[in-house]
Each structure stands twice: as structure tokens, then as C-alpha cells.
Steps between C-alpha positions, in 0.01 A plus 500: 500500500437374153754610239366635181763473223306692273514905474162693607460518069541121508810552377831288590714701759810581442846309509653764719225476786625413823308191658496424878610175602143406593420604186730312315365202686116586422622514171673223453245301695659393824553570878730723630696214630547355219632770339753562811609129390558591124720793614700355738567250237608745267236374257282821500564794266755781589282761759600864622564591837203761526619585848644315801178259539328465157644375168327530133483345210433691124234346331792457216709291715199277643432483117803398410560237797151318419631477135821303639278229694322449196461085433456340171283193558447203268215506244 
């Protein structure tokens, strides 16, 4: 399943959307283990407990966390 992070209008979706976790992973381009490593790290952004088996992410908070890895590099 290919994640589309544009709306149907191609619009940007929301902050408050709920992504899965394989989502968040499609999104952020990489495997599913991978992104079990970043959260058993504690490096990933802050998910919710959707119910016993699946945790989200808002599309705010994934925002947010990719704006705290950002790198300056030398010009």
C-alpha cells in the first residue's frame, strides 16, 4: 500500500489525522523494522495507543519530529 500524503483535492491532510504505523513508515520512507528500531529507541515521535495492538501517529507530531532531525550541512 502506497501512502498518498496529499488530500483527494490535492490538498495537504490534516495535522490531526491519525497515521498507521505502516503508514508512518511509507511515509517516512522506510521498513517497518526500522521503524520498530526508532521506537524502541525512543527516537520516534510520541504515538497513541489506538487500541491494544496498533499505535498512531498525527500527521502534526510526524511533522514536528522530522523538523527535529533536521541537519544543517556545510556549504
Amino acid at each position: 500500500m502506497n501512502y498518498n500524503p496529499q488530500g483527494d483535492a490535492g490538498t495537504s491532510i490534516d495535522d490531526d489525522r491519525v497515521l498507521s504505523f505502516m503508514q508512518w513508515c511509507e511515509l517516512n520512507g522506510f521498513s517497518r523494522s526500522t521503524g520498530q528500531r526508532i521506537i524502541s529507541a525512543g527516537k520516534g515521535p510520541r504515538f497513541i495507543q489506538l487500541s491494544e495492538k496498533r499505535i498512531g501517529v498525527t500527521v502534526g507530531e510526524n511533522r514536528r519530529w522530522q523538523a527535529s532531525r533536521l541537519i544543517e550541512t556545510a556549504a
